[in-house]
C-alpha positions in Angstrom: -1.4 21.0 10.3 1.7 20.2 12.7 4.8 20.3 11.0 6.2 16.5 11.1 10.2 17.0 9.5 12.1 14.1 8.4 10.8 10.6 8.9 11.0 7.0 7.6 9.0 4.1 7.3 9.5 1.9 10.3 9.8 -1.8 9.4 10.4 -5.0 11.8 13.5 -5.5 9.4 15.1 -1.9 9.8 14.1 -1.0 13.5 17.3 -1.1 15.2 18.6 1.1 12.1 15.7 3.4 12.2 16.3 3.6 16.6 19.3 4.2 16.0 19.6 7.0 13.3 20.2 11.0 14.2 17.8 13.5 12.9 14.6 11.1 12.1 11.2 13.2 13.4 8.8 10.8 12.9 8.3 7.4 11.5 5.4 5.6 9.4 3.9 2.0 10.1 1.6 0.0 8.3 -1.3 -0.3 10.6 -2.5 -3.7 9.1 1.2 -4.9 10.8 0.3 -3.9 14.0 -1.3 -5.6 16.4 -3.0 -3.2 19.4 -1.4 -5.5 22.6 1.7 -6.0 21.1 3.3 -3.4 20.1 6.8 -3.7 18.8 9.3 -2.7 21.6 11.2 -0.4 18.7 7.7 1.4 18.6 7.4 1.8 22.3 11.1 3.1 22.7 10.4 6.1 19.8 7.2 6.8 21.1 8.8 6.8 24.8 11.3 9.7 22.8 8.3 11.4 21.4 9.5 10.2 18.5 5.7 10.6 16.4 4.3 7.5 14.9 1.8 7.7 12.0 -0.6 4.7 11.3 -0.7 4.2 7.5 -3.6 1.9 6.3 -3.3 -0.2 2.7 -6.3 -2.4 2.8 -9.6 0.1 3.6 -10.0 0.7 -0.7 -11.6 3.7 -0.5 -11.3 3.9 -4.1 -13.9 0.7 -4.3 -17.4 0.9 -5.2 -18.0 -0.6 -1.7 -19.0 1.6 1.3 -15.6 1.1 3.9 -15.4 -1.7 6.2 -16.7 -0.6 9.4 -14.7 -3.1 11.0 -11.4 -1.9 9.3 -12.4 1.5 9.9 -12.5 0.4 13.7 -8.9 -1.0 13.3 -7.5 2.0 11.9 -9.1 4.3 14.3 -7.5 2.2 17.3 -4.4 1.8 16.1 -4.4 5.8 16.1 -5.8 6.0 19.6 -3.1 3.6 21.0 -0.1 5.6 19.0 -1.2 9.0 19.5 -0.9 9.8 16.1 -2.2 13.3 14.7 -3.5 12.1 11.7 -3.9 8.9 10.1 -3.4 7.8 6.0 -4.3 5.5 3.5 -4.5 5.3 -0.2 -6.7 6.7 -3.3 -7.2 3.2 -4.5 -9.2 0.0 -4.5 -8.1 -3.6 -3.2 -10.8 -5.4 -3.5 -13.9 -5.3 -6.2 -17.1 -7.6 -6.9 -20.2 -8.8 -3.9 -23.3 -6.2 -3.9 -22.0 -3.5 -6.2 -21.1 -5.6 -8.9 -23.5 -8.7 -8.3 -20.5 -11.0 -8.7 -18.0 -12.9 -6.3 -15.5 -11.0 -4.2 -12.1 -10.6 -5.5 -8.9 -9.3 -3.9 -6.0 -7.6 -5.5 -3.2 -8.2 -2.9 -1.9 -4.4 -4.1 -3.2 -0.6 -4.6 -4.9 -0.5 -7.8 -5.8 2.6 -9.5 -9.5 4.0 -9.4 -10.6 5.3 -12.8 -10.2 9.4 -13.1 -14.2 10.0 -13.9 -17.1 11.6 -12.2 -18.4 8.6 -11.1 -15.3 7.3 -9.2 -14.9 11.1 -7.7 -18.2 10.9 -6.4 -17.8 7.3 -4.6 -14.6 8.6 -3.4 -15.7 11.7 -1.9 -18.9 9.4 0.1 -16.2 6.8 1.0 -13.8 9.6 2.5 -16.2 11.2 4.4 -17.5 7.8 6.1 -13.9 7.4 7.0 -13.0 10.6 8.2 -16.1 10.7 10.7 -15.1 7.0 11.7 -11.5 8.3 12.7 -10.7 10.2 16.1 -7.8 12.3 14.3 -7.8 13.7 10.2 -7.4 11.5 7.1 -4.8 12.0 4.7 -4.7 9.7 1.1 -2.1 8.7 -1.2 -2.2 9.2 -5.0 -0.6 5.7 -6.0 1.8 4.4 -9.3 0.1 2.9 -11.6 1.1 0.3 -14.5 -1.8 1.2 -16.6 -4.7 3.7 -17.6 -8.3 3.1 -17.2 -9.8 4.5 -21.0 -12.6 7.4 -21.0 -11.1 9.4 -17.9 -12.4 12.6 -17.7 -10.0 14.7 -15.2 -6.4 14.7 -14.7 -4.3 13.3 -11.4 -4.1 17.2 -9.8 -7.9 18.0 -10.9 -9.0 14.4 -9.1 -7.0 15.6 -6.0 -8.0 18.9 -6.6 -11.9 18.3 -6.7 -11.6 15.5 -3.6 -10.2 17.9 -1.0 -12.0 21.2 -1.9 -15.4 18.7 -1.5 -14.1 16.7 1.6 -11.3 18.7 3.1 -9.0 15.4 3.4 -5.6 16.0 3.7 -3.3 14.9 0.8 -0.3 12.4 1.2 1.5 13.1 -1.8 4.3 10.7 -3.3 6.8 12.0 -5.2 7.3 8.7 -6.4 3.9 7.9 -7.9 4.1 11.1 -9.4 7.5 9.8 -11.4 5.9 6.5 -11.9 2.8 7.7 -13.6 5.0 9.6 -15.7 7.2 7.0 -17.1 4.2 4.8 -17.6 1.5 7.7 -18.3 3.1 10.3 -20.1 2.2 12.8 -17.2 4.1 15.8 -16.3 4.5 15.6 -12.8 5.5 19.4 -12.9 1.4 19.8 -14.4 0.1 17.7 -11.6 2.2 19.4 -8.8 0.4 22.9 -10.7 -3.0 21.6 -10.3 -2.7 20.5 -6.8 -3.8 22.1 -4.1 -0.7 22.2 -2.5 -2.4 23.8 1.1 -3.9 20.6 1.5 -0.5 18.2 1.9 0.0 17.0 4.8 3.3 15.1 4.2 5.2 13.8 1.3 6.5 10.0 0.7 9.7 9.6 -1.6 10.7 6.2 -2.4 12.8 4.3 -5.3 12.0 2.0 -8.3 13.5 0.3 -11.3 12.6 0.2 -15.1 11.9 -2.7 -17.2 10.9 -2.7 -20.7 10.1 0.8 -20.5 7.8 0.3 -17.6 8.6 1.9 -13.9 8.0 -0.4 -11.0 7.4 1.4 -7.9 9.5 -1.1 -5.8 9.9 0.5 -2.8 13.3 -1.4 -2.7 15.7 0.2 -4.5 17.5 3.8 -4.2 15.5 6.6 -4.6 16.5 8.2 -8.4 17.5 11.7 -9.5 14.6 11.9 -11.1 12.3 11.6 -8.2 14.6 14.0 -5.7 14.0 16.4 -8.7 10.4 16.0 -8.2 10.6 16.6 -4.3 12.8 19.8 -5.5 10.1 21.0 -7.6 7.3 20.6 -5.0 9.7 22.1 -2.4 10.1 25.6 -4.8 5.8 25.9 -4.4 5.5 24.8 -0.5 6.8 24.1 2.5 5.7 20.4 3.1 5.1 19.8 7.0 6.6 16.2 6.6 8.7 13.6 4.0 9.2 10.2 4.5 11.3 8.0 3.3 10.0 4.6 2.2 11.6 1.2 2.3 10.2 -1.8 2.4 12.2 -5.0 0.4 16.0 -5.4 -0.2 17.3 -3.0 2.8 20.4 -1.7 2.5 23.1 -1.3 5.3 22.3 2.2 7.9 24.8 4.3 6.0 23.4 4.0 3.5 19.3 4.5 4.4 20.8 7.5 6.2 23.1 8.8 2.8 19.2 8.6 1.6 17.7 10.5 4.2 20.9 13.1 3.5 19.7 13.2 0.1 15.9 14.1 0.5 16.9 16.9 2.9 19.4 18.2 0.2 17.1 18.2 -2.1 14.1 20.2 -0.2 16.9 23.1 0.5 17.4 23.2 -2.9 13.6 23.8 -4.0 13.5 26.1 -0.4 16.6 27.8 -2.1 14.7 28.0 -5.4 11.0 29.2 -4.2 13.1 32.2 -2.4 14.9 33.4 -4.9 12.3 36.1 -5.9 11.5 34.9 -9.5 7.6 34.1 -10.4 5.2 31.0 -8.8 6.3 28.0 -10.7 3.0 26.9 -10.0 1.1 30.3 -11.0 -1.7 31.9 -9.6 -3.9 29.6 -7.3 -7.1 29.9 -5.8 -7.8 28.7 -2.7 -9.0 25.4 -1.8 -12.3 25.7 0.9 -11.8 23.4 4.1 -14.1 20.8 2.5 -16.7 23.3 1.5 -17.8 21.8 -1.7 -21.0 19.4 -1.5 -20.9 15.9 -1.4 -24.0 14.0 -1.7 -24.4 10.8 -1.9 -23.0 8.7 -4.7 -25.7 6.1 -5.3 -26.6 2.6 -5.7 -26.4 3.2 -9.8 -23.2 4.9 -9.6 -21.8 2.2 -7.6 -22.8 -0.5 -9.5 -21.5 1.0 -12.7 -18.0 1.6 -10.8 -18.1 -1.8 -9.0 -18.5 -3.7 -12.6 -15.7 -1.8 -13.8 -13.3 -2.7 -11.1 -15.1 -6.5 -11.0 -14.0 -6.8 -14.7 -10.6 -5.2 -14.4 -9.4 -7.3 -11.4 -11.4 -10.6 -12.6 -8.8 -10.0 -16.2 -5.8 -9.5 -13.6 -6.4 -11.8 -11.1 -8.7 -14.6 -12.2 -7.9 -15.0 -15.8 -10.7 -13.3 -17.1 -10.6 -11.8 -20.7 -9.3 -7.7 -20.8 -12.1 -5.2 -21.0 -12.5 -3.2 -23.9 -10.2 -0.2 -24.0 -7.5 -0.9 -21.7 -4.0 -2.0 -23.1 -3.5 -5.9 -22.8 0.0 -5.8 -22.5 0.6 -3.3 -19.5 -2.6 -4.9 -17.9 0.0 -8.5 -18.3 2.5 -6.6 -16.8 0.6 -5.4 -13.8 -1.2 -9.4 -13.5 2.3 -10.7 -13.3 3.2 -8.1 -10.6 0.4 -9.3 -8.3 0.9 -12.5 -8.8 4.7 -11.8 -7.6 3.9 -9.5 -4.8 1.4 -11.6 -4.0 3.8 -14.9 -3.4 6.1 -12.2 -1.9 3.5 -11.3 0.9 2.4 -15.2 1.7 6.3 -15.6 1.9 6.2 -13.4 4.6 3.3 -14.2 6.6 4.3 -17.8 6.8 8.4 -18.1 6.2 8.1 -21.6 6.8 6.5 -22.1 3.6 9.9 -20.6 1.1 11.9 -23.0 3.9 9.9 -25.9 3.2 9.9 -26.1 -0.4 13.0 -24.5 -1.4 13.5 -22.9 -5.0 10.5 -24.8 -6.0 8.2 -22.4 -3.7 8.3 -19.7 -6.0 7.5 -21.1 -9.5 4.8 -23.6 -7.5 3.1 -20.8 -6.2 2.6 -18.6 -9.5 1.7 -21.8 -11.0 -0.9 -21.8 -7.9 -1.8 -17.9 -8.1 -2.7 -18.0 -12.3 -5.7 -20.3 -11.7 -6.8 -19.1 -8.1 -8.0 -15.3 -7.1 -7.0 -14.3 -3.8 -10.6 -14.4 -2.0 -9.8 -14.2 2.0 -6.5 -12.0 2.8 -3.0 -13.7 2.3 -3.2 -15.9 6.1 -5.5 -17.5 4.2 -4.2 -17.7 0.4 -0.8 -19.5 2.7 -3.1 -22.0 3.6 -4.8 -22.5 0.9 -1.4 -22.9 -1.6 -0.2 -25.1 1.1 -3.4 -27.3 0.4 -2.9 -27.4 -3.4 0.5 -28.6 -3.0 -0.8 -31.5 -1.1 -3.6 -32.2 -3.2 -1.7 -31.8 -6.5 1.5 -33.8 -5.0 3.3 -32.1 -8.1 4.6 -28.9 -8.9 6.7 -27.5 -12.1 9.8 -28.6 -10.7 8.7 -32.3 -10.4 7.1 -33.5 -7.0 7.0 -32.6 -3.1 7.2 -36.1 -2.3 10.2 -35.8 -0.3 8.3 -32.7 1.8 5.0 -33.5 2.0 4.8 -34.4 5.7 7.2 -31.6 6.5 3.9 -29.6 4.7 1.0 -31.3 6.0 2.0 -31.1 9.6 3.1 -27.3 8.9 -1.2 -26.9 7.6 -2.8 -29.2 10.4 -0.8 -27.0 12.9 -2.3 -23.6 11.2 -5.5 -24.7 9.4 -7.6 -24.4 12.9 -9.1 -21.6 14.7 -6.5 -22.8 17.6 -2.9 -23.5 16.3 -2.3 -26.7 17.5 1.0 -25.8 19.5 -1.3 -23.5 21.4 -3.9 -26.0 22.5 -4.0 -27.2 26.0 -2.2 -30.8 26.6 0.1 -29.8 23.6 3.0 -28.7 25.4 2.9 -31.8 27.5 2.4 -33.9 24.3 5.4 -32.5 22.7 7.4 -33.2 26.2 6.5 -36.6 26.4 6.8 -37.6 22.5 10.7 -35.9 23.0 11.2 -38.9 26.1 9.9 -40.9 23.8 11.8 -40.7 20.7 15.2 -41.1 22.7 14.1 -44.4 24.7 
């Protein structure tokens, strides 16, 4: 595996920053951001450096009880072609659940959520990671992910999962440090166990990243300074391997360069110390290890039973977390009320995002109007779509919590009828001379 060094997450927010910044090796970017014939000029000047640029995919859900999107798979696999990238990642999760596994309607997440640590999940994981990996042109590497909340009746722990995935596949492993923390304060797991059960050969790169607690609950933010805690972590890890890569992530709330850089500082301080630590001549913290085989072990295929137990499972999870649906038997209803109300925020977050217009619009009342919105209404077509279809709401409804959009509704119905087609309406021909002539118009 090639040895990466010190990176960051490239965002459209931080890119001068991250241009601009000594000593980064490589950078990150969401591949779903990324569109193949328009590349961000930032993107083109690092590459142009040989600055490396790794693709990292959130929305395949190999963790589902689906087989991966070949069409995804497709989008992914360009995005690495057009980048050069030496590998691409994604994450040990599922985003979506419900249509032919679990004879019910499609339902989307809007987040990582966390597959279920049994034989069954393994086993649709391992089949889901080998589609992908002989979709790709380079290797795979997958995340472990935080998680709120534990699925009941799991039969292996975080490292033996990992464990048992890359000794049958031979993925790579994208470890986060983070996630490791998170699923401790939330979990009760050592991280220092799970680092021991891992097959620490197998990592590829590592992500470190910041959070806050609430009510005894650790939110995996990804906007806010990475912790003690979590450099310890990367300290620990450091003492039992080398890691070809780490990567910090950022993604809300950026703070000034001096400081992102202060935090870059930090991470490499704290992989000399577990360097410093792993050299001093004392035992393997991590003990004796066997090998893990280059994808050696079997994996067969995991079946339409399997499936369809795994995909009712997730249905029913997401369907209580997403669509209002009553809490399966065994999990805990109040982290599971924590995580729906996380959604629900990242969720208006995203749509925030991916049409601005929308916060500008309706002011302080777009926030409380659209988890109003999100409590009765699963996400069912991507968040393009769940814009539009909030926007609609508000239209129809002509009321919110904070009293009416009167005052903004044609502000908000032109804003849809400009979107809503498969042509925006500003891009249609005769609209540019339409606009031209209705400005001579209007100052007759």
């Amino acid at each position: 595996m090639m040895r990466l060094g010190t990176g960051i997450g490239w965002r459209p927010e931080i890119a001068d920053v991250v241009e601009r910044m000594p000593g980064i090796d490589w950078v990150e970017a969401v591949s779903e951001n990324l569109c193949p014939g328009h590349l961000p000029d930032s993107l083109l000047r690092l590459r142009r450096r040989g600055v490396t640029v790794v693709p990292h995919g959130v929305s395949l859900g190999l963790g589902g009880a689906e087989r991966p999107d070949a069409g995804r798979l497709a989008a992914l696999a360009e995005r690495a072609r057009l980048l050069g990238a030496p590998l691409v990642t994604e994450h040990i999760a599922f985003v979506r659940a419900g249509g032919a596994p679990a004879a019910s309607p499609l339902l989307e997440a809007g987040h990582l959520l966390p597959v279920p640590r049994t034989r069954d999940a393994l086993d649709v994981l391992c089949e889901n990671v080998r589609i992908a990996q002989d979709a790709l042109p380079v290797p795979l590497a997958v995340e472990n992910v935080a998680a709120l909340f534990s699925w009941p009746d799991e039969e292996l722990t975080e490292g033996q999962f990992l464990y048992e995935l890359a000794d049958r596949t031979g993925v790579r492993l994208l470890i986060d440090v983070a996630n490791l923390h998170t699923n401790h304060v939330n979990r009760g797991e050592d991280p220092a166990e799970a680092l021991g059960e891992l097959p620490l050969e197998a990592i590829a790169y590592v992500h470190v990243a910041g959070g806050f607690e609430r009510d005894g609950v650790w939110h995996d933010s990804h906007a806010h300074p990475v912790p003690r805690p979590v450099l310890d972590i990367l300290t620990d890890l450091a003492s039992r391997v080398a890691p070809p890569g780490v990567l910090l992530e950022r993604d809300e709330n950026f703070p000034e360069g001096e400081e992102l850089a202060g935090e870059v500082a930090s991470i490499r301080a704290a992989l000399a110390e577990g360097r410093a630590g792993g050299a001093s001549g004392g035992p393997d913290p991590a003990g004796p290890r066997r090998a893990v085989p280059r994808g050696s072990g079997a994996v067969a295929g995991a079946g339409d039973a399997v499936r369809q137990r795994l995909g009712r499972a997730q249905h029913a999870l997401l369907a209580s977390l997403v669509a209002g649906a009553p809490v399966p038997e065994g999990f805990d209803r109040a982290r599971l009320g924590v995580q729906a109300r996380a959604l629900a925020g990242k969720r208006a977050d995203v749509v925030a995002k991916v049409a601005p217009e929308l916060p500008v619009i309706l002011g302080p009342r777009y926030r409380p109007a659209f988890l109003a919105y999100a409590r009765a209404r699963p996400m069912t077509g991507g968040y393009r779509r769940d814009a539009l279809d909030f926007a609609e709401h508000v239209l129809r409804a002509g009321a919110g919590p904070e009293g009416t959009f009167r005052d903004v509704r044609r502000e908000l119905r032109e804003w849809w009828r400009e979107r809503s087609g498969p042509v925006p309406r500003s891009a249609r021909p005769g609209a540019r001379l339409a606009r031209a002539t209705r400005r001579v118009l209007l100052r007759r």
